[in-house]
N, C-alpha and C positions, 0 to 999 in steps of 0.2 A: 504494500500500500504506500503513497505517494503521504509524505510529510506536508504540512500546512505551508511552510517555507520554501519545499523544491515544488511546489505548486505556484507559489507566488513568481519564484524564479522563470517557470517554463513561462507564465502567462504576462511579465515584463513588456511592455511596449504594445501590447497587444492592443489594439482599439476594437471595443464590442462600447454597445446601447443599449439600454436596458430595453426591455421589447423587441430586442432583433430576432430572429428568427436561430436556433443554436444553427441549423446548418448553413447558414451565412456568415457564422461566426467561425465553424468549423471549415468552408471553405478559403476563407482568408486567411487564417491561421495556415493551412497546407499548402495554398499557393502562393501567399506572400502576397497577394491581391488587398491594393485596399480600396475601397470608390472614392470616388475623384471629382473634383466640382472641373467641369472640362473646361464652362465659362470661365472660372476664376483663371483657370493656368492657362490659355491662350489670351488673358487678362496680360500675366505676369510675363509669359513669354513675349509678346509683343510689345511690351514696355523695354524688357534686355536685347529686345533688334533695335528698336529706336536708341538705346543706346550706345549701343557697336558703332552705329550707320557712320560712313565718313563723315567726317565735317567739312562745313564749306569750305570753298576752294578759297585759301587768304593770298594777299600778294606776293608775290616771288621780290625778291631781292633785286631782279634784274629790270622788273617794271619801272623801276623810277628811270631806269637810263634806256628807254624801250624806242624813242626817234633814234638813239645814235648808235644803238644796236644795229637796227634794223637800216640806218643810212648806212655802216661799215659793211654790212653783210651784204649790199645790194652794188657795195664798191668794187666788191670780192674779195672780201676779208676771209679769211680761214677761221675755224671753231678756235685753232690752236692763236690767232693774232686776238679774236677776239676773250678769250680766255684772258691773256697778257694784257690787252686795252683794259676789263674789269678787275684785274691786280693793281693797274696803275690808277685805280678810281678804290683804291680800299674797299674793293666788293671780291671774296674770294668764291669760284664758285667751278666746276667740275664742269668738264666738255660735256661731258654725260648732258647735265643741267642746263648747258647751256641752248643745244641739241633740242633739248624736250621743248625748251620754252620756242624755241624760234618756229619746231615745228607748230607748236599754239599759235603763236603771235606772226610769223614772218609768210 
């Protein structure tokens, strides 16, 4: 026979209601099933995507000098002269980067 104590133990965490049915209570117990408020958690889950989501897109570094960007690159500046032009204006900023933005902007 099971002690009052290793009965408390098995039945730890367990969610039962008074008035539930035993074998509703007995089937969540063996499958590990418990019910679910579905409205609430597509509540919660779509609150942690709005969360995630990217943020808007902020200014790049390179916008504020975007006319003489864009007048070197149409002179036929190289990524690598204009890379070197935005060191000599204390903008440090990666060919990659630079790349990306011209694709956006040029």
């Amino acid at each position: 026979m099971i002690s009052q104590s290793q009965s408390e133990k098995e039945n730890k965490g367990r969610k039962w209601q008074e008035g539930q049915p035993a074998e509703v209570f007995t089937f969540v117990v063996l499958t590990g099933i418990q019910k679910m408020d579905a409205k609430a958690e597509v509540e919660r889950l779509a609150a942690l995507v709005k969360a995630r989501r990217k943020k808007p897109y902020e200014s790049s570094k390179l916008d504020k000098f975007k006319h003489e960007i864009l007048r070197l690159k149409s002179e036929g500046a190289t990524l690598e002269m204009l890379q070197l032009w935005l060191r000599e204006q204390r903008i440090k900023a990666d060919i990659s980067t630079i790349s990306r933005w011209l694709k956006k902007h040029g």
